[in-house]
KOLZAVEX-77863 format. One line per 4 residues: number of its first residue (from 1); their letters; for each residue x, y, z of C-alpha. Coordinates in pm, 1 decimal, decimal comma. Layout:
! KOLZAVEX-77863
NUM) a) X:Y:Z; ...
END
This chain:
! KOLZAVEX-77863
1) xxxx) 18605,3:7549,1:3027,3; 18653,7:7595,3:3380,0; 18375,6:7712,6:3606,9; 18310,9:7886,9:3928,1
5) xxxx) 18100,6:7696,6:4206,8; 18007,5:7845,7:4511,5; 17812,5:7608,4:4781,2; 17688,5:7772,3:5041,3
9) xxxx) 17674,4:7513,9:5360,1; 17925,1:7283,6:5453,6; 17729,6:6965,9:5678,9; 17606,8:6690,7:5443,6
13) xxxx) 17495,9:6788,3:5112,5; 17717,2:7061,5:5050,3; 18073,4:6877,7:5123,3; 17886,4:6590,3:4892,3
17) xxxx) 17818,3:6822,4:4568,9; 18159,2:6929,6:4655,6; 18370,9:6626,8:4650,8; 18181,7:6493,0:4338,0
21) xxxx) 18208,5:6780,7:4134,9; 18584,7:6735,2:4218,7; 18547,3:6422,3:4050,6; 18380,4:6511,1:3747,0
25) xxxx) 18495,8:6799,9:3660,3; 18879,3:6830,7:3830,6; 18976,4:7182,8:3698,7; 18671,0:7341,2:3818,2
29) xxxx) 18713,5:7629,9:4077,5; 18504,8:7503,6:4423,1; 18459,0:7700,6:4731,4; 18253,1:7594,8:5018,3
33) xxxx) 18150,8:7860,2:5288,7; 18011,1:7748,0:5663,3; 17958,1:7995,6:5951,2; 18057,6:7724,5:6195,2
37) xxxx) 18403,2:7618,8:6244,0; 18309,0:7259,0:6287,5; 18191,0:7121,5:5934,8; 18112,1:6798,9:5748,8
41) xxxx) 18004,1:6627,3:6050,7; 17761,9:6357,3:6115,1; 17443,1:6509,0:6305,7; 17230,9:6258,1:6319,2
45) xxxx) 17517,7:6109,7:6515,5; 17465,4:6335,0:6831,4; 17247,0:6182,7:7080,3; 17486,3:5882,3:7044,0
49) xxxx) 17799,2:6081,6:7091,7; 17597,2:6230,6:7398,8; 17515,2:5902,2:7526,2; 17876,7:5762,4:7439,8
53) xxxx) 17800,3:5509,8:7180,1; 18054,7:5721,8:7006,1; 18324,0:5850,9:7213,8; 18463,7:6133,3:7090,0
57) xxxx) 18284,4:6435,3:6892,3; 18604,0:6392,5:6610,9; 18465,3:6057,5:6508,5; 18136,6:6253,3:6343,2
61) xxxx) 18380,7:6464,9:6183,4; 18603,5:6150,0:6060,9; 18626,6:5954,2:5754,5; 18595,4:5584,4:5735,1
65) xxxx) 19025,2:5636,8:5774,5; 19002,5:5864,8:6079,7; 19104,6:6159,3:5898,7; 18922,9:6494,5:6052,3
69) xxxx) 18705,0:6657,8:5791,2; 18810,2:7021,2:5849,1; 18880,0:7304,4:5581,2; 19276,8:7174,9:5545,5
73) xxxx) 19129,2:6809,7:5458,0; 18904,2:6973,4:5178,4; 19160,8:7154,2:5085,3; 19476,3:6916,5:5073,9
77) xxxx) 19273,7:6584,2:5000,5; 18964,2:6707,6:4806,8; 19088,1:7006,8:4629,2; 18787,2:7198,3:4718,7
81) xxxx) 18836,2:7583,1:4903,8; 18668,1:7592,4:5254,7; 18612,4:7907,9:5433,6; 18470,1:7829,7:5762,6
85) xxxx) 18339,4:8099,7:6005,1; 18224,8:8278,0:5709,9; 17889,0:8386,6:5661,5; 17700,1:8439,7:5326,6
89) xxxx) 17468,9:8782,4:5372,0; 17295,5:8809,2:5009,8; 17291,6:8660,5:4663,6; 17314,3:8916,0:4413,4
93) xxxx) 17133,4:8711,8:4103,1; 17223,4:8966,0:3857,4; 17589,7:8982,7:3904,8; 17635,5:8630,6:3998,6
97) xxxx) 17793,9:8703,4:4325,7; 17745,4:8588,7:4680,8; 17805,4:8855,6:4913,1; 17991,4:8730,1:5233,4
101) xxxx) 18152,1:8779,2:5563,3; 18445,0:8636,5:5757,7; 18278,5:8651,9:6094,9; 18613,8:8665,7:6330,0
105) xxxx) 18759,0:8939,2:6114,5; 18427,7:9111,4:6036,8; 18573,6:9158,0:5616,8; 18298,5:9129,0:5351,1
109) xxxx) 18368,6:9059,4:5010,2; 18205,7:8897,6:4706,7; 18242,1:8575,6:4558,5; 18148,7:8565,9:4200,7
113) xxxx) 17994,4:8224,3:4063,3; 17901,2:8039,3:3742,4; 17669,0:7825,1:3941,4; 17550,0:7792,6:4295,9
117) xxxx) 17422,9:7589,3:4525,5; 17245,0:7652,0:4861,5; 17272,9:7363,0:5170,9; 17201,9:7610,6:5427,6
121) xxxx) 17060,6:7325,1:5638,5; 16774,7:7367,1:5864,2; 16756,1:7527,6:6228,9; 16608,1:7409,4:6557,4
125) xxxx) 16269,2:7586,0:6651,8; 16248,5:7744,4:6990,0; 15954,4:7766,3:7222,6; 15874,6:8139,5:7261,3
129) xxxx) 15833,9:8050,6:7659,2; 15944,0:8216,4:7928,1; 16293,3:8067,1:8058,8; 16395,6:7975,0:7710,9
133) xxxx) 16700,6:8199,4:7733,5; 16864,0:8057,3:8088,4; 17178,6:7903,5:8136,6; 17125,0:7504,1:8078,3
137) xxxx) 16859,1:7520,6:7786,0; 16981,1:7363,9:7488,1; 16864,3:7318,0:7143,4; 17015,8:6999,7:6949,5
141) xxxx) 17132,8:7245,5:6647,9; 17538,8:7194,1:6617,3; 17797,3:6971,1:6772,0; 17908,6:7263,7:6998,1
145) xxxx) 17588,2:7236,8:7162,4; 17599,1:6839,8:7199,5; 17960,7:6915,9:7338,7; 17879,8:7123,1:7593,1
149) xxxx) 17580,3:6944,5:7674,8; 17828,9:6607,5:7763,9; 18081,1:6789,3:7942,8; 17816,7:6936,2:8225,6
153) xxxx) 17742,8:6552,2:8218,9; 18049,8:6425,6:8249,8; 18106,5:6656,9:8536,6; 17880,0:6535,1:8770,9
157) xxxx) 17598,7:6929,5:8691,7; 17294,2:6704,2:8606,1; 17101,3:6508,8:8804,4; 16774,2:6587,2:8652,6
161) xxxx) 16651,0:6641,5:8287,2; 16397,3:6721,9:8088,1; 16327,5:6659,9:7685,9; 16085,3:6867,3:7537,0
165) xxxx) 15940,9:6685,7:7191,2; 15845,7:6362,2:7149,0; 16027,3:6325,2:6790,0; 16334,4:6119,9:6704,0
169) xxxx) 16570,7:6328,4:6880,1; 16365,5:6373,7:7170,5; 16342,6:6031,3:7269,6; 16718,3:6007,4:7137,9
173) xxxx) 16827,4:6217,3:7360,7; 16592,7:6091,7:7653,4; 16716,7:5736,3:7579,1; 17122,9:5895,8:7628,1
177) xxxx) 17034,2:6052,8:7935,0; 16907,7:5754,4:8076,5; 17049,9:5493,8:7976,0; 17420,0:5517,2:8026,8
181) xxxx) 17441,6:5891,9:8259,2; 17157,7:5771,1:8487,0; 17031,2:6075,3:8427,8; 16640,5:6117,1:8597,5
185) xxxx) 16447,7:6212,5:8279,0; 16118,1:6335,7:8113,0; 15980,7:6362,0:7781,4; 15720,3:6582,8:7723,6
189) xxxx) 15504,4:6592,1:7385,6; 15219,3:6781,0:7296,6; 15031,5:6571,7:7063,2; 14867,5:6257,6:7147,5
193) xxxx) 15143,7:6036,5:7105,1; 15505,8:6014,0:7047,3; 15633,1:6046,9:6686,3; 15332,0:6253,0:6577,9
197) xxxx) 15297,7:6192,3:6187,6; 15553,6:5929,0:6198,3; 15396,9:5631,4:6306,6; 15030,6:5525,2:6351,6
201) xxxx) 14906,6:5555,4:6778,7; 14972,1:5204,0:6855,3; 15276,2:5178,7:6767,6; 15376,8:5498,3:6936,2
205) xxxx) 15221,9:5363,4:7227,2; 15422,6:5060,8:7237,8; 15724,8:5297,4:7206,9; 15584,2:5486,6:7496,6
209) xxxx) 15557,0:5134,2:7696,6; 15927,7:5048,7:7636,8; 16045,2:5378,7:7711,0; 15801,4:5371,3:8084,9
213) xxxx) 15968,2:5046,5:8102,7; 16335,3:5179,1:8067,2; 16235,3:5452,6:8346,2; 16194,2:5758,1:8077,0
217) xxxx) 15903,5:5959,3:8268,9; 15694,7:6018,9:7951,5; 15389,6:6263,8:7908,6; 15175,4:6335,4:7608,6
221) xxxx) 14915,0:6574,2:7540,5; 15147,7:6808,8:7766,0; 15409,0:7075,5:7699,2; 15623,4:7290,9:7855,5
225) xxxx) 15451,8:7677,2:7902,1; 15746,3:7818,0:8146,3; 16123,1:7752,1:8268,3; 16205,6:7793,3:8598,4
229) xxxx) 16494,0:8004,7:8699,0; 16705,6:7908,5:8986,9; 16742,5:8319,7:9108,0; 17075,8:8303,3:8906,2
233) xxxx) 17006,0:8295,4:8591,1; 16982,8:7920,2:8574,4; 16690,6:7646,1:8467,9; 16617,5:7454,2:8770,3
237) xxxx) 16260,5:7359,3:8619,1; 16005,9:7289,3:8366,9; 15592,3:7401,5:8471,7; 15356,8:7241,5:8232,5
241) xxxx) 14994,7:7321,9:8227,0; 14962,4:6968,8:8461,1; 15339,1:7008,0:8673,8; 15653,4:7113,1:8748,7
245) xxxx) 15905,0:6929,0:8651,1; 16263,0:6984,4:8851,3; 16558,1:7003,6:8627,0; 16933,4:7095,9:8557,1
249) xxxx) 16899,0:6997,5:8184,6; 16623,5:7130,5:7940,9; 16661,0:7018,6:7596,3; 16412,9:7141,6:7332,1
253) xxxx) 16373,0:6921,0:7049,8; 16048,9:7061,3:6913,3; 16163,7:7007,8:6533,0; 16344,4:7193,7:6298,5
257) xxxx) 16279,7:7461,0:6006,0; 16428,7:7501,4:5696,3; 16702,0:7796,8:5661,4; 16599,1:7919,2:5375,3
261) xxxx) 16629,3:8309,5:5430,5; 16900,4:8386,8:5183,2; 16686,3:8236,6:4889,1; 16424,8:8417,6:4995,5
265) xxxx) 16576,4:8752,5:5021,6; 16732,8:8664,9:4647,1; 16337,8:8631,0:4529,7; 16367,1:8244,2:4477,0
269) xxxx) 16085,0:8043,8:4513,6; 16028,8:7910,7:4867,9; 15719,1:7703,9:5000,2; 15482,2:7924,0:5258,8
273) xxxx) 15647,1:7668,5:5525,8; 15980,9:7773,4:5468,2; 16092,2:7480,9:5209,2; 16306,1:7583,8:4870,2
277) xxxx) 16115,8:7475,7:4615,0; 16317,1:7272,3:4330,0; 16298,6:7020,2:4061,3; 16417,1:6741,1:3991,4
281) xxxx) 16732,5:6838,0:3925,5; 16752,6:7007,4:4249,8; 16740,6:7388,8:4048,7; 16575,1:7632,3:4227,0
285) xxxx) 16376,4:7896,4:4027,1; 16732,5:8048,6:3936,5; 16882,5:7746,7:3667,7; 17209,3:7848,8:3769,8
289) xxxx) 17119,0:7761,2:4167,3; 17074,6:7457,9:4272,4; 16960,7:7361,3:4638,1; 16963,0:7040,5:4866,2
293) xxxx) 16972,7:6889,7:5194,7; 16738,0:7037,2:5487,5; 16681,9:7400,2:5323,7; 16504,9:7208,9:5069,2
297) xxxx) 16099,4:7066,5:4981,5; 16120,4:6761,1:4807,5; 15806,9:6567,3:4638,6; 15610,4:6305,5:4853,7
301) xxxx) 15632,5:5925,2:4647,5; 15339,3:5864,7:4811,2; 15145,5:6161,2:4753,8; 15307,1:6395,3:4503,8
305) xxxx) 15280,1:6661,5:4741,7; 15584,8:6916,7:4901,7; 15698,6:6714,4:5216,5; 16005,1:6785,5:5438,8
309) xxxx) 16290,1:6537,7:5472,8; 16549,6:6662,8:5715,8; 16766,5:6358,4:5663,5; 17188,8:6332,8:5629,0
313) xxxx) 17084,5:6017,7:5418,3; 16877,4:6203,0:5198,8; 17123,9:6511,1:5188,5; 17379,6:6335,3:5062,5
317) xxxx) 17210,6:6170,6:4765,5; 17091,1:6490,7:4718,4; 17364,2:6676,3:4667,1; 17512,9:6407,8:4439,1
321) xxxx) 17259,3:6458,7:4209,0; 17278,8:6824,7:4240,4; 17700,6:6830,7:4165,8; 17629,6:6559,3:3891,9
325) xxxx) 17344,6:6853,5:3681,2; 17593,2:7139,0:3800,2; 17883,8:6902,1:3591,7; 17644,8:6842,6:3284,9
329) xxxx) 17571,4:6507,5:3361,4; 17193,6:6437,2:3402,1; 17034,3:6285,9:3727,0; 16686,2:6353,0:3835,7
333) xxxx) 16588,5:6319,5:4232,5; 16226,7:6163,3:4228,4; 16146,9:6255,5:4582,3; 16118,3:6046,4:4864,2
337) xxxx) 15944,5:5789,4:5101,8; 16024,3:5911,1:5411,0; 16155,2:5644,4:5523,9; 16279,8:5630,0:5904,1
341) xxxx) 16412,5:5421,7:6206,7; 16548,1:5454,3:6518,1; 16667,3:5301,4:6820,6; 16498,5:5327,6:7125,7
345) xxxx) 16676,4:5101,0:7470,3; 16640,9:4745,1:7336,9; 16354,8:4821,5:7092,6; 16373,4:4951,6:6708,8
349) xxxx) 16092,1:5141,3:6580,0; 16070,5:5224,4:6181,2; 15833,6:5335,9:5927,2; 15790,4:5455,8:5522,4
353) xxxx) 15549,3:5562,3:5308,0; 15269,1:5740,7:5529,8; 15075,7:5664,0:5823,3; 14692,9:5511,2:5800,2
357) xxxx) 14565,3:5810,9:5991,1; 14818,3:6046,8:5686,9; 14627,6:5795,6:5446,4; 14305,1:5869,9:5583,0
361) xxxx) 14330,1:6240,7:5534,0; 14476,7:6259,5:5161,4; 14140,7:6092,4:5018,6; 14294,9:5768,5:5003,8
365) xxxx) 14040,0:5442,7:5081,2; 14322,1:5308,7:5301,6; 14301,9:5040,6:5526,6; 14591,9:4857,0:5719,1
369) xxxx) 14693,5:4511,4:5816,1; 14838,3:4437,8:6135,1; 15024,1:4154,2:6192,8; 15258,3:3962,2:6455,9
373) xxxx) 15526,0:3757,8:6338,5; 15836,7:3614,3:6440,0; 16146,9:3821,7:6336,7; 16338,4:3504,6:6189,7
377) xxxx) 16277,1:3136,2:6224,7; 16022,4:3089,3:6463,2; 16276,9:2767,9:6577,3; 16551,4:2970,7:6576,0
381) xxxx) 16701,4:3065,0:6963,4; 16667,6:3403,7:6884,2; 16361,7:3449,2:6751,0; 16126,2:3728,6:6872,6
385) xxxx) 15809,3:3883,2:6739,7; 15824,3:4206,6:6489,5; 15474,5:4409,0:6473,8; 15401,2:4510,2:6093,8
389) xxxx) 15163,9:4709,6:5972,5; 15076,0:4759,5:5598,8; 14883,1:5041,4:5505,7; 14737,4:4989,1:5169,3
393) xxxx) 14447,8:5151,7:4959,6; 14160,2:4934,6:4866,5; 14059,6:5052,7:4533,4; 14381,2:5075,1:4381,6
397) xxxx) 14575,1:4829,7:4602,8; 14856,0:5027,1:4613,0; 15095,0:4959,7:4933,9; 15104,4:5359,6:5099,5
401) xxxx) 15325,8:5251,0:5400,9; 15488,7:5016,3:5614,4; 15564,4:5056,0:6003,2; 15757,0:4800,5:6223,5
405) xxxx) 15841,0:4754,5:6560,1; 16057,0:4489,8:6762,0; 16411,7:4397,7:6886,8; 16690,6:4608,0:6798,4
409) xxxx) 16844,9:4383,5:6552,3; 16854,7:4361,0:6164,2; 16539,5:4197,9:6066,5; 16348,9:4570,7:6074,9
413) xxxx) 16528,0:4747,0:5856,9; 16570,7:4469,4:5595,9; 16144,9:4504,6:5562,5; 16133,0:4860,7:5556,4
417) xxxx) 16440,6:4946,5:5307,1; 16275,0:4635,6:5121,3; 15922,7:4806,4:5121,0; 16075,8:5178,9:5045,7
421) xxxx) 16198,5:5092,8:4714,4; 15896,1:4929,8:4632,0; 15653,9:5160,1:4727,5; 15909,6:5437,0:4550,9
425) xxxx) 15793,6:5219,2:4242,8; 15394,3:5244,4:4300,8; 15433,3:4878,6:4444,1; 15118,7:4673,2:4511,6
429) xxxx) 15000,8:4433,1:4752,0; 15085,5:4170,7:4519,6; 15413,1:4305,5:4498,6; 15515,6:4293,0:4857,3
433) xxxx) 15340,2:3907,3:4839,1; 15584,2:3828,5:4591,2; 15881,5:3989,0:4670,6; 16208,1:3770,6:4694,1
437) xxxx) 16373,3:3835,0:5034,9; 16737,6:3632,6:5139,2; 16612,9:3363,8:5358,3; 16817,2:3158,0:5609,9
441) xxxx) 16639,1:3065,6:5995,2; 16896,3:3338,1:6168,2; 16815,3:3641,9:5929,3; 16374,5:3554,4:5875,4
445) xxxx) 16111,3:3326,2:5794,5; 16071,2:3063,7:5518,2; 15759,4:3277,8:5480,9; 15898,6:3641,6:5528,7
449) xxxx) 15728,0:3902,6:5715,7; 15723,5:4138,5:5471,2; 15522,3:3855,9:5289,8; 15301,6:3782,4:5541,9
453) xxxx) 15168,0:4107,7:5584,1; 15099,8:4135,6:5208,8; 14898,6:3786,1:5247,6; 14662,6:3957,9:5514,4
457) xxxx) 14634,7:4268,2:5347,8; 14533,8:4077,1:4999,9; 14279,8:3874,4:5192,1; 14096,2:4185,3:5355,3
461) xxxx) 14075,7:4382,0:5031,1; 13948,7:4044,7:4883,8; 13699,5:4058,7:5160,0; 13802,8:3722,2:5260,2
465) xxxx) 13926,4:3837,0:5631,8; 13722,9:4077,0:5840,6; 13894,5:4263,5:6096,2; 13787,0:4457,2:6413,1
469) xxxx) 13974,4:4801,5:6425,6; 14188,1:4777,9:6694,5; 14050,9:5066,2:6875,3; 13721,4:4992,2:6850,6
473) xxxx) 13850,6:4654,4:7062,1; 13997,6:4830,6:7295,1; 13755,2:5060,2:7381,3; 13443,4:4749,1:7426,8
477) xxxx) 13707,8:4620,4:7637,0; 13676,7:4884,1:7884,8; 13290,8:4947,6:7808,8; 13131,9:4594,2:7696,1
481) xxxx) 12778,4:4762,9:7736,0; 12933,8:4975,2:7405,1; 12825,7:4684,3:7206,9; 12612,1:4426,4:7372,4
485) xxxx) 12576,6:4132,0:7158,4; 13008,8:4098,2:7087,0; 13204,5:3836,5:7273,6; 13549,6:3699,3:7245,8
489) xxxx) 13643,8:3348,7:7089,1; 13952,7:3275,1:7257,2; 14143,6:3055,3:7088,8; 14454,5:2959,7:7284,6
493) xxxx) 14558,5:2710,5:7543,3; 14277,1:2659,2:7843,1; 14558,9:2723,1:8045,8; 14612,1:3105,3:7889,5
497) xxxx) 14229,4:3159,1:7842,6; 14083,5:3030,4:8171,4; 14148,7:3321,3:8419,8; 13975,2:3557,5:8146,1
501) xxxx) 13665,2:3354,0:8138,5; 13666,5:3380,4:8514,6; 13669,1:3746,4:8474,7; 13432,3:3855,9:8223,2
505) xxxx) 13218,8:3523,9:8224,5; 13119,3:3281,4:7938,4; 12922,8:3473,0:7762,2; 13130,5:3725,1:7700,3
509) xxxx) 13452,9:3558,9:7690,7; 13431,6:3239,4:7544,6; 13709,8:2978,0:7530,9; 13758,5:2694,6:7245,2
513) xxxx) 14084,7:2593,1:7188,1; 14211,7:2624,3:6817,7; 14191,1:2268,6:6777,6; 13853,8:2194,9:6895,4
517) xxxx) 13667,4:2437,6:6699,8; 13608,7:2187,6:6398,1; 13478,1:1940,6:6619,6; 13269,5:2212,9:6891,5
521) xxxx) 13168,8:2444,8:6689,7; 12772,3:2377,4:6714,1; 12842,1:2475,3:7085,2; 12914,5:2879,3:6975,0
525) xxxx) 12544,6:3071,1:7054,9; 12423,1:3187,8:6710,5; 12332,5:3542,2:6889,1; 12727,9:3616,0:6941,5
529) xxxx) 12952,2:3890,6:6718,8; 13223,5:3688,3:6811,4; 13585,6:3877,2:6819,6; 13819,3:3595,4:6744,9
533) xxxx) 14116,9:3611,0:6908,0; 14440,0:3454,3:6936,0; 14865,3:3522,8:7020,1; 14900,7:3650,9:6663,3
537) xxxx) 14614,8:3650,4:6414,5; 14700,8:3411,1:6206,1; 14475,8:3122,7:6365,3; 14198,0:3372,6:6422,9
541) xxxx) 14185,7:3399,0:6034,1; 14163,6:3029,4:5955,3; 13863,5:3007,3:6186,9; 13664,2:3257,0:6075,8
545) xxxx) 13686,1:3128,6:5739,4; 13584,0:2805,1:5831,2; 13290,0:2961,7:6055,4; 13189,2:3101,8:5711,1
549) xxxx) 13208,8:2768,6:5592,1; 12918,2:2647,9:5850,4; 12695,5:2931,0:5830,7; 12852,1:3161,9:6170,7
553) xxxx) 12942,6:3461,2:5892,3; 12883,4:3683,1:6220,1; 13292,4:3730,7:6337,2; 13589,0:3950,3:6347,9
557) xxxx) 13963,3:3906,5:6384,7; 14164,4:4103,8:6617,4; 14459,3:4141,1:6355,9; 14812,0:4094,1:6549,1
561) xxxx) 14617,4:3890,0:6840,2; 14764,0:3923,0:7171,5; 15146,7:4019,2:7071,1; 14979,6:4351,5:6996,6
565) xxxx) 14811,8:4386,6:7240,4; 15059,6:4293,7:7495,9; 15301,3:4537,0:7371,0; 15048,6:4831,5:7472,3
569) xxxx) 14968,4:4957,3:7775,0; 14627,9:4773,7:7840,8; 14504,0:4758,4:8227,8; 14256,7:4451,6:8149,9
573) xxx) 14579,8:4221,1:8031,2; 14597,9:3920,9:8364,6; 14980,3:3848,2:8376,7
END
């Protein structure tokens, strides 16, 4: 029997739900309805279009065949009704219509449904500051936006800019100013560090390095509180409680919320944040509405909790699985790692599962291991060094996250999607030690680093490796009176360690090469905490354990050695 399907949204998950339903059920009646005239485009493409990675805004609206996505392709290729520049004012539950209006002609009329689904998407939050309304203040919420934003680059109006939010389309965006306009730029976040709740501080603050680096202006703990108008009604500024900023360009990328006002208003359940609350089958509190994509909370794989997952990745499975209940088939959507990366100059940053500090707070006994290792063969030309950091909980041993950061090249996502699907599955430290990764010296490691990290993490919770906290190091390194009886065991070359002896003096910097320590050990004064250090950890490890062996049981490793450290910004590092 033929059915009526409504979908409200017309981005990522609704044009999905769409197209399969086509499939599975081909004599169904579909209608889509967007308020935009643009639809089906790829979003999370814009601060590459901006930056001209991608040259033209029609490619995000392509297909793989460089056919435009617009109503006429849905239409002609898909079989599916699009009304664009149509707006949907109120669901009336009872009568199973959708109340709508074409916004050019200003007509309202009803569209009855058998089932419906909601991908209203999510919208960009605005600073209630002063300035927020003048000409040259942009929010990263459509393609028009992105378009209009290029052309004032591409003719020669901005000199100047200024990103407000430190997320992923902050720095984005900051990255496609710079790096191909020219363009003088600052990022501004509030929080403590870039990526708040994304990543753990150090390796925001090695993002924050390569972006200083790249000659992004970056400043945390600081936000805009006013923009400046020119006298005519343009931005020529940003004031911050610490500076003004000049600027032609203001872009506000201070996150997004969920539109979820029209299930609201119809009385379905919604989360106090703004989220539509579903099940697995992506039903809302109505069985004959379904929701997905950004309007939507989905369930934490970590924590079993509501998150929010504004991802065109995650839309789109998501509104499979929604068309593929709304046909009778059964699917279930579990919920969701979180998983993330991004490109930022010539550095990759990613992450899934939750942070150590997110860890922290949910109860969890979590600890992480930090590690260093080469992104492929260490032989191999190519080679360079990946950070890793497992978070894992010590009573359970249950892997919570995984965060990475390196070269832009292959070798980070490989780890992460790896350690996604297995921490999807309640995956262990064991687990991740014995996972089977493709091996060959261009693509990784005979011992991968995905293993590695699971090696390090086994031996702490198997109290076999003791580690300093990484902040605790840094902080005695630029206070040793904070505890008196540490020192460092440097274990690299005399060549690398000398000039810090001459610094800080033997007996608090104390240098025995790796190779000597079997045979010079009696020479280490039994009154030292000794903080064993080395490039990446892994030597620190194997001589602690043999200090153990001789009775020094006094030591800690500084997990990741000096390739962490390097990578932050440190003022006591001698070049």
């Amino acid at each position: 029997m033929s059915k009526k399907i409504v979908i409200v949204g017309a981005v990522a998950a609704g044009p999905k739900a769409a197209c399969r339903l086509m499939r599975l059920q081909p004599d169904w009646e579909i209608t889509m309805v967007d308020q935009d005239s643009l639809i089906s485009y790829g979003g999370c493409g814009i601060p590459y279009y901006v930056s001209g990675d991608v040259s033209d805004e029609s490619e995000l609206r392509a297909t793989s065949f460089h056919v435009v996505r617009d109503a006429a392709f849905f239409v002609n290729s898909k079989g599916v009704k699009t009304l664009t520049r149509t707006s949907a004012l109120a669901i009336d539950r009872k009568a199973k219509t959708v109340r709508i209006e074409n916004l050019d002609s200003g007509e309202q009329q009803d569209l009855p449904y058998d089932q419906l689904m909601l991908a209203t998407g999510s919208k960009p939050f605005e600073l209630p500051i002063p300035g927020a309304g003048l000409d040259g203040v942009f929010t990263i919420s459509n393609l028009h936006k992105a378009i209009e934003i290029k052309s004032r680059i591409a003719q020669g109006k901005v000199s100047r800019a200024v990103v407000i939010g430190g997320g992923a389309i902050g720095i984005e965006m900051a990255e496609a100013l710079t790096d191909l306009w020219g363009i003088e730029t600052s990022l501004l976040e509030l929080a403590p560090q870039l990526l708040p709740r994304i990543v753990d501080r150090h390796f925001a603050a090695m993002l924050k390095k390569h972006l200083l680096e790249k000659g992004v202006a970056v400043f945390t703990r600081e936000s805009a509180i006013e923009l400046l108008d020119n006298g005519q009604g343009k931005v020529c500024g940003v004031k911050t409680a610490e500076r003004t900023l000049e600027a032609d360009l203001v872009i506000m990328a201070v996150g997004v919320r969920p539109r979820s006002e029209l299930a609201k208003a119809a009385g379905l359940d919604v989360a106090p944040w703004g989220g539509i609350k579903v099940n697995q089958r992506l039903q809302t509190s109505d069985p004959d509405i379904y929701a997905a994509g950004d309007c939507i909370a989905v369930t934490s794989a970590v924590t079993g909790r509501d998150t929010y997952a504004p991802l065109g990745s995650l839309a789109n499975r998501e509104g499979r699985v929604a068309a593929d209940n709304m046909a009778g088939r059964p699917a279930m959507f579990k919920g969701v790692c979180g998983s993330f990366i991004m490109k930022a100059f010539e550095r990759c940053i990613a992450a899934t599962g939750i942070t150590y500090e997110a860890a922290r707070a949910e109860g969890f006994d979590a600890d992480y291991a930090l590690t260093s290792p080469s992104d492929r063969a260490h032989f191999f030309p190519d080679q360079a060094v990946v950070i890793l950091q497992l978070v894992f909980d010590r009573k359970s041993r249950r892997v919570l996250g995984l965060q990475a950061f390196g070269m832009m090249n292959d070798s980070i996502s490989a780890r992460v999607d790896t350690a996604a699907a297995l921490i999807a599955q309640g995956g262990t430290i064991e687990d991740f030690a014995l996972v089977e990764m493709a091996y060959a010296p261009p693509f990784s490691s005979a011992v991968d680093s995905i293993n590695a990290a699971a090696y390090v993490a086994e031996n702490m919770c198997d109290h076999r490796l003791r580690r300093v906290d990484l902040d605790r190091f840094l902080a005695w390194m630029d206070n040793m009176e904070l505890e008196p009886d540490w020192a460092v065991l440097d274990l690299r070359h005399p060549l690398e360690s000398a000039a810090y002896v001459e610094k800080y003096g033997p007996g608090r910097w104390v240098a025995l090469e790796y190779g000597q320590v079997r045979a010079r050990h009696q020479e280490l004064p039994a009154s030292k905490t000794f903080i064993i250090l080395c490039n990446a950890g892994t030597r620190s490890y194997e001589v602690q354990v043999f200090l153990d062996h001789v009775g020094k049981c006094d030591s800690m490793v500084v997990c990741g050695g000096l390739n962490v450290i390097s990578r932050l910004e440190v003022d006591w590092l001698l070049k």
